[in-house]
TORZAFI-621113 format. One record per residue (C-alpha): y, x, z; residue in one letter. Coordinates in pm, whole numbers, plus 32768, in hexadecimal, padded with zeros to 4 digits. Each point is the difference from the previous one (the first is absolute). Last residue first. Layout:
REM TORZAFI-621113
YXZA...
END
This chain:
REM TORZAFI-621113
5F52DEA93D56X81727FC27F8AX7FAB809A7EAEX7EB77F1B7FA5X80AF7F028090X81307FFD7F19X7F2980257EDBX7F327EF88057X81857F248022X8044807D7ECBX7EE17FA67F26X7FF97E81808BX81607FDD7F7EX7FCF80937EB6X7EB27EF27FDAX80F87EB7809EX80FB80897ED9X7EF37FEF7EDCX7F727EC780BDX81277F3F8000X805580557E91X7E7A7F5B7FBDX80577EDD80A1X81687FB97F5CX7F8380317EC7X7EF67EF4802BX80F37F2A809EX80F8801C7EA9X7EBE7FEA7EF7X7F927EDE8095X814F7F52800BX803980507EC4X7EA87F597FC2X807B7ED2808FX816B80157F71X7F157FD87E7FX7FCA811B7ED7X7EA0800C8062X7F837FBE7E84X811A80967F24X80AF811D80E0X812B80258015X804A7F95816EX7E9E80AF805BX8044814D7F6FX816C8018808CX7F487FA38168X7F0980F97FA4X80E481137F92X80CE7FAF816CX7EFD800880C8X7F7F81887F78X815680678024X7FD77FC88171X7E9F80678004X806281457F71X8168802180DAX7F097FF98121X7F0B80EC7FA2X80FA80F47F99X808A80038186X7EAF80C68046X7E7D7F96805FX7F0A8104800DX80A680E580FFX7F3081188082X80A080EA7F03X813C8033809BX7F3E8085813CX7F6C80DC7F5AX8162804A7F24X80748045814FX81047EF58079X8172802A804DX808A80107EA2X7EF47EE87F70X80997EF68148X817380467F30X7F577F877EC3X7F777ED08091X81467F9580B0X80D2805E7ED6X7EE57EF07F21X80117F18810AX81647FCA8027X7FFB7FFD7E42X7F2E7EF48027X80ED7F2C80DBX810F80577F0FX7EF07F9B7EF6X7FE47E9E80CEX81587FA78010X804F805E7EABX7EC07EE97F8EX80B67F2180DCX816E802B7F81X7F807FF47E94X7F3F7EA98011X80127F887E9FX80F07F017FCEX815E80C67F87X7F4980CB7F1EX7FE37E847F20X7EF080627EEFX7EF07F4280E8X80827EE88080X809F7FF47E6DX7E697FFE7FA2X80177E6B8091X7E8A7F978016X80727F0F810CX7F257FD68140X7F4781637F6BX818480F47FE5X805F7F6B816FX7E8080A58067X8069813B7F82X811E801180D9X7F4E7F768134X7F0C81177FBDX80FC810B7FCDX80987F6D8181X7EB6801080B8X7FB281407F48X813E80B2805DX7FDD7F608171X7EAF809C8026X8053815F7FA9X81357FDC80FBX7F2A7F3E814BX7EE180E47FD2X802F807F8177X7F7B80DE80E7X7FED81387EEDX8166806F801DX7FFD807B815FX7EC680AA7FCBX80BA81227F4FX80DF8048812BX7ECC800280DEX7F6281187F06X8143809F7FDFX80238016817AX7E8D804F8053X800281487EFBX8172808E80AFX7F8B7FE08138X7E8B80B07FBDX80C981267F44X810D80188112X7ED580058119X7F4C811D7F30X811B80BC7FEEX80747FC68142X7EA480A78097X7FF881057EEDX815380578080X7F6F7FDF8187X7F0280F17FBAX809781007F52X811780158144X7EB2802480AFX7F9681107F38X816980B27FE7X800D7FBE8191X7EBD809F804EX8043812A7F1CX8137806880AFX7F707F908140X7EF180FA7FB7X80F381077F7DX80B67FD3815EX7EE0805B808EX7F9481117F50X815B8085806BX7FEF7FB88168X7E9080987FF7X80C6816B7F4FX811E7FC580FAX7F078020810DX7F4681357F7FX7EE8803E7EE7X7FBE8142802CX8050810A7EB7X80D680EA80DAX81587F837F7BX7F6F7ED07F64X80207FFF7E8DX7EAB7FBC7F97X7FF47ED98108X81117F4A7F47X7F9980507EBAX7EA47F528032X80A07F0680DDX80F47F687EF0X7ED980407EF1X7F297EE080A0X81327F388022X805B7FF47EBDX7E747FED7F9CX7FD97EEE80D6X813D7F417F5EX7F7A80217EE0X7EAD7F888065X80C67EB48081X80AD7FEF7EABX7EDC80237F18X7F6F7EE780E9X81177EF07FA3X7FF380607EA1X7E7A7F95800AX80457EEC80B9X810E7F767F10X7F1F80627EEFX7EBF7F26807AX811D7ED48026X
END
């Protein structure tokens, strides 16, 4: 911001010095060295001149600063769109803990070999839904200053952490030789679930601060 002023007032005294050296020449090169009538009309048509460029300087910092402000708030809104709901991360877990839990009722390893009954179509579901955050996050970084970049502690990483973080433990617990049981899987599963909800619930909070701090 300090260098936008900065350029913005090497351009005004510019402008002065333009004009300044206008009515210098201008009243060196009167017929009897008077300032007459068309001499004033001149100056002040070099005023207007350098009126309008400031103004017109004015209102393209003005946009500017409007586009940049636009352009922040909509990639911040568009991000927070994604982070009202856990519904994807949660169904992958819900449905990789009811296929672990089909491997402890029968201590059948072919649940387990068998591609066809582990829960693919959710766990796709919720890295496309990871991969909306992740454009959404990276397009918000283009419009922010790295400042402003900097002010937020949580990111989309924080998510897919606690994410992968459930699903070691619920591996952990289904192999596992003394809490190897659906209750502890169970455990494991809401536990996951918890902590993913707070990872999103912390992105969300960040936003909407930033999005009053830039509004106010």
């Amino acid at each position: 911001m300090s260098d936008e002023v900065s350029s913005f007032w090497l351009m005004v005294f510019y402008c002065l010095l333009i004009f300044a050296a206008g009515s210098v020449f201008g009243f060196i090169f009167t017929i009897d060295g008077q300032v007459g009538f068309l001499a004033v009309l001149g100056a002040l048509a070099s005023i207007a001149t350098v009126g309008a460029a400031i103004v017109a300087v004015i209102a393209l910092r003005g946009w500017k600063s409007q586009f940049n402000f636009q352009k922040k708030y909509d990639s911040v809104i568009h991000l927070r769109t994604f982070l009202y709901s856990t519904a994807e991360s949660r169904a992958f877990l819900t449905a990789l803990r009811d296929h672990l839990a089909s491997y402890l009722r029968s201590s059948d390893t072919d649940i387990l070999s068998d591609p066809d009954n582990y829960p693919f179509e959710f766990e796709e579901k919720w890295l496309s839904h990871f991969s909306d955050i992740n454009r959404a996050w990276d397009t918000m970084n283009v419009f922010l200053t790295d400042e402003e970049f900097r002010e937020f502690k949580f990111a989309p990483d924080h998510i897919a952490v606690a994410v992968n973080n459930a699903k070691d433990k619920m591996i952990e617990v289904t192999f596992s030789e003394t809490k190897n049981s659906i209750l502890h899987l169970h455990e494991a599963t809401n536990l996951g679930v918890n902590e993913i909800s707070q990872a999103y619930k912390g992105l969300e909070l960040q936003t909407r601060e930033f999005l009053k701090v830039i509004s106010s």
